[in-house]
N, C-alpha and C positions, 0 to 999 in steps of 0.2 A: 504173255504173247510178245514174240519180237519184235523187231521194228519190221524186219521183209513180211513175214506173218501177217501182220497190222494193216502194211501198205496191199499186201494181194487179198487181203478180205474187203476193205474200202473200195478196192475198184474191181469188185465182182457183179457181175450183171444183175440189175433190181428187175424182176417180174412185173412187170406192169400189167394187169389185167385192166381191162380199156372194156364198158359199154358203152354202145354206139348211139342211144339217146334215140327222138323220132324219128323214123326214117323220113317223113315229110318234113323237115327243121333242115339246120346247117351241120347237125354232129355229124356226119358220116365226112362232107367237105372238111370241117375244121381237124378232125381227124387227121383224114391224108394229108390236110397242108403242113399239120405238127407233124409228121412223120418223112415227108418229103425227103429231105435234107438227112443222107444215111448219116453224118455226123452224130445225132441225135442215140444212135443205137452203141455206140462207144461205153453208152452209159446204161443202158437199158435191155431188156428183151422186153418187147412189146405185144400183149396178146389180145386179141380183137374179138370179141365173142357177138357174132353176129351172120354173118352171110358170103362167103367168098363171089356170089353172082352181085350183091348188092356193091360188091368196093371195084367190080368188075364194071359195072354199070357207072356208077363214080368214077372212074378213072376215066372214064370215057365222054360221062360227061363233064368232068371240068378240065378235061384235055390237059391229064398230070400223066405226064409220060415218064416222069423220073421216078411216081408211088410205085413200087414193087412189092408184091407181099408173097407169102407160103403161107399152100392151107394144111392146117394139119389136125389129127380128131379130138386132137385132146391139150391140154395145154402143158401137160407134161410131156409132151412131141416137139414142145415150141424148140425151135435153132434161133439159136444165138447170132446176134447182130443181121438178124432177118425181124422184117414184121410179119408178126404170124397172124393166121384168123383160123378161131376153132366155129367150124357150124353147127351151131344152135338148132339152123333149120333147113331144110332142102326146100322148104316152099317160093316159089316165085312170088315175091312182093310186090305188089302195085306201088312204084313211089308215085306221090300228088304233091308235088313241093308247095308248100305255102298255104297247103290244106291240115285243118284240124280235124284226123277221123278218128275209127277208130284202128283201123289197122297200125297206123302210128303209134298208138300208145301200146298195143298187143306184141309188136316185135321189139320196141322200146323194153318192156318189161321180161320178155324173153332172154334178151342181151344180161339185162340188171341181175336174175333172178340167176343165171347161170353164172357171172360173173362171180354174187356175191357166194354163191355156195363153195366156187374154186379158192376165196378170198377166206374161207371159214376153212377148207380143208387143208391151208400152206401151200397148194399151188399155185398160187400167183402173190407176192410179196403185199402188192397195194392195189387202191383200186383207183381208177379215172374214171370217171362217169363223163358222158356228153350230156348237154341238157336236152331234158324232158318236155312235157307238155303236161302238167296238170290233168287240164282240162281231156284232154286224150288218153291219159293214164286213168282215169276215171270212170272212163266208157269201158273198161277191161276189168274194174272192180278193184283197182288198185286205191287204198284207203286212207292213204296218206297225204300230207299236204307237200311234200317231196323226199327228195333224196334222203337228208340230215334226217327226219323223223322216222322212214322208211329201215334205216341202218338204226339208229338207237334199237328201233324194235326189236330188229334181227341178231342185236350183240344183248338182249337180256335189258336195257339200260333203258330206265323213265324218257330222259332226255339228252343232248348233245349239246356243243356249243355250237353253234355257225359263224365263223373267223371269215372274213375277208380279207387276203393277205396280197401285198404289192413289194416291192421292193421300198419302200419309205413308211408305211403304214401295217398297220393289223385292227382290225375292227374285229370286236364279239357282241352277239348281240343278246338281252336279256330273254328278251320275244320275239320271232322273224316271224311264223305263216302264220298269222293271228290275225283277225281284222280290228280293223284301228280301235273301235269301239270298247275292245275286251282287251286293250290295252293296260290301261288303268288299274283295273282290276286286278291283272296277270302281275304286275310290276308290286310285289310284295318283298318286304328286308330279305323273307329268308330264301325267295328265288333272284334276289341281287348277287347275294351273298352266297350263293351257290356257283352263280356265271361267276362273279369274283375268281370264289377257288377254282374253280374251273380253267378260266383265264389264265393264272397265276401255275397252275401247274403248267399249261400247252406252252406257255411260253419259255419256260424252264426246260420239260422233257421233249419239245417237239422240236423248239429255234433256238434249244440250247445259253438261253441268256438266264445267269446266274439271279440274278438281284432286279428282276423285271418291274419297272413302273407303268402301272395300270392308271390312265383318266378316268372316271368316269361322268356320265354325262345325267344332266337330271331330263325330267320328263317333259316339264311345263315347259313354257318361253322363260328365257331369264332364270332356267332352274327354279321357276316357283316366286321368288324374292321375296322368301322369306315370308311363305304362305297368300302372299298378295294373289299369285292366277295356280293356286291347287295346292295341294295337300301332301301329293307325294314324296316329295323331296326330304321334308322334316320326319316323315308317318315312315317310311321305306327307305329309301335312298341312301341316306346320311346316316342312320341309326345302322344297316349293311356296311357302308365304308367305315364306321367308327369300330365293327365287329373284328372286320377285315383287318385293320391296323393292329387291333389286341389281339391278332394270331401272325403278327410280322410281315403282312404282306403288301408293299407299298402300294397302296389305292390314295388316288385323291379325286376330292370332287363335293356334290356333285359340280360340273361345269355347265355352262349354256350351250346348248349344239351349233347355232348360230353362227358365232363369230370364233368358234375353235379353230378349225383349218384355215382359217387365215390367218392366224397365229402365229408367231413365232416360239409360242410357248409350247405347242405342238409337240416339236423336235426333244422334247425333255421326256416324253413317254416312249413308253417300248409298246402301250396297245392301249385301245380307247375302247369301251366299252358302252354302247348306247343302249336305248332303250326299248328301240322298236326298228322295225326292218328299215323303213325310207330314211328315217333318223339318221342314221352309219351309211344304208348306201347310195344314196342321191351323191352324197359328197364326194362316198369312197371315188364310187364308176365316173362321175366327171374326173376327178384326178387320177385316175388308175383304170381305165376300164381297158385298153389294147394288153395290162400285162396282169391283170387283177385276177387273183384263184379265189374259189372259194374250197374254205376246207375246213372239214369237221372234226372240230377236239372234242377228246373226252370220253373219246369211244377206245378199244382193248387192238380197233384196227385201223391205218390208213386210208381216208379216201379226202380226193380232190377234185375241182370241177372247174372248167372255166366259167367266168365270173357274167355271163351274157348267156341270155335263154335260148329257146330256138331261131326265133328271128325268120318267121315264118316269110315274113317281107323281105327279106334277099335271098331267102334260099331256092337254091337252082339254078340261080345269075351269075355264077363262076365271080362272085366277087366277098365272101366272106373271111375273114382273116383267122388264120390259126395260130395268131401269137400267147392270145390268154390259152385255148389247149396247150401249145404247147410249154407255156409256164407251168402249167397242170400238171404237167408229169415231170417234170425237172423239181420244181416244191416237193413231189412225190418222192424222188429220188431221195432229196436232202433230208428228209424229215425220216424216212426209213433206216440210214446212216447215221446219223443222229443218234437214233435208238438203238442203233447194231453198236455205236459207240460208248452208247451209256450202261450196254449189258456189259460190255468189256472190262470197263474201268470200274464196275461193282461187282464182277465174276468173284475176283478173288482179294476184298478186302485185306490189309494188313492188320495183322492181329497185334495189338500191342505186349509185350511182354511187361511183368513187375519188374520194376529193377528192384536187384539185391540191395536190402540197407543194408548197412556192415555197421557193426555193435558197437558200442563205446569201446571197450575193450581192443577190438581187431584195430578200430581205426587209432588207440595208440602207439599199436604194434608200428601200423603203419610208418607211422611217425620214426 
């Protein structure tokens, strides 16, 4: 490929398929507020699988007069540097802001469900999800404990990783929708050692860094010390990072979760690897949560999410921020480019030739 070739595939519009999350929550606000700003669309075509009455209704109620969108039936209709919304449903939707029902969770999963099947046929490049409601999605018979599990399903795959990524950090987490209790137990060498490689590939094929160093973190306080408060660290932990190392992959650990991010040693890793959901993101979300994505490696597909739930408590009040959306879809962007970049430069490997040896003989000739 040439270099013009190269430069006009790099800046060709990334499909963004976008579900809209609870209709009673802030996805459908945070949305529009990511989307506001046409600059945004330079980079993207944006597709909204949800409701043209519902972003109609939005727009009206957070008095965004600059959101514009086009409805179109299908997402192969989407125009380019327009936001588009393909409807899902003609039904008039009761929105209840700040209520947990179930209609919330029923057009939530409508949005997902169609989304993810345009994401399975190559019509939309990546997927953005808005956040859910658990608890809402569950009144609908939805069986999952979120998104990351929900998609594993859908692409054949046991499990995923869930990355929480900012501009200074990347967290993976070994256990995230689990209850504390079943922690312990969950946290065994060879599903260490699996988010390891796991880890170690996404940060390779997704964020593109060659030679990535992984932390990782033990379970106990103090990482155990050396068996004084638990077991796991010497039983799992460490016998996973010692695997990890004899297959080349730089892990070190375990560390204390503690006193890491305040660290200056921090800054020496490319991703930190904890053990359980609050472990990674208590810390992450105070230090990163206005720019913090969450986003699932390990899967065969793209998707991201901003890093903050529904937020049942300010949704309605024209005041939620759509800076983490719209981190959501620019990470979306990079990481899809990324991988349009790594087909490129393996499309057509250089094949080594033999060289000719030349025989004793020839080469006195040469002489």
């Amino acid at each position: 490929m040439d270099r013009k070739e190269h430069k006009k595939d790099k800046s060709r519009d990334v499909r963004i398929g976008i579900s809209i999350g609870d209709t009673n929550g802030i996805g459908i606000e945070v949305t529009m507020r990511a989307l506001e700003d046409s600059r945004i669309l330079q980079d993207c075509t944006p597709i909204i699988y949800g409701s043209q009455k519902l972003f109609a209704h939005g727009k009206k109620q957070f008095r965004m007069n600059n959101f514009n969108f086009t409805g179109v039936k299908a997402a192969t209709d989407a125009r380019r540097k327009k936001v588009n919304i393909v409807n899902v449903w003609e039904d008039e939707v009761e929105v209840k802001y700040g209520e947990t029902n179930e209609t919330g969770g029923k057009y939530a999963f409508r949005s997902l469900e169609a989304a993810t099947q345009d994401l399975a046929e190559g019509k939309v490049d990546v997927l953005v999800t808005a956040p859910i409601s658990k608890e809402a999605m569950a009144k609908t018979g939805f069986q999952f404990p979120g998104h990351t599990e929900y998609l594993a399903d859908m692409a054949g795959e046991d499990e995923a990783l869930m990355l929480m990524v900012s501009s200074t950090m990347k967290i993976g987490l070994v256990t995230s929708h689990i209850a504390l209790k079943d922690v312990s137990t969950t946290v065994t060498a060879d599903k260490v050692l699996a988010k390891i490689n796991a880890f170690n590939a996404s940060l390779k094929k997704d964020f593109g860094i060659q030679r990535p160093k992984i932390a990782v973190f033990g379970l106990n306080p103090h990482a155990g010390e050396n068996g004084k408060m638990g077991d796991e660290e010497k039983e799992s932990i460490v016998p996973a990072i010692g695997r990890a190392q004899n297959d080349g992959i730089l892990a070190y650990g375990p560390f204390p979760a503690d006193g890491f991010f305040g660290s200056a040693g921090k800054a020496k890793y490319d991703g930190v690897l904890a053990m359980y959901h609050d472990q990674g993101l208590a810390a992450f979300k105070a230090l990163a949560f206005d720019e913090g994505v969450n986003f699932t490696a390990g899967l065969p597909i793209i998707r991201t999410s901003p890093d903050h739930g529904t937020a049942f408590d300010i949704a309605g009040k024209n005041i939620a921020s759509g800076d983490s959306m719209r981190q959501a879809i620019y990470l979306a962007i990079d990481v899809f480019r990324n991988h349009q970049f790594e087909k490129e430069i393996t499309a057509n490997p250089l094949v080594s030739q033999p060289r000719e040896r030349k025989g004793r003989d020839q080469k006195r000739n040469d002489k």
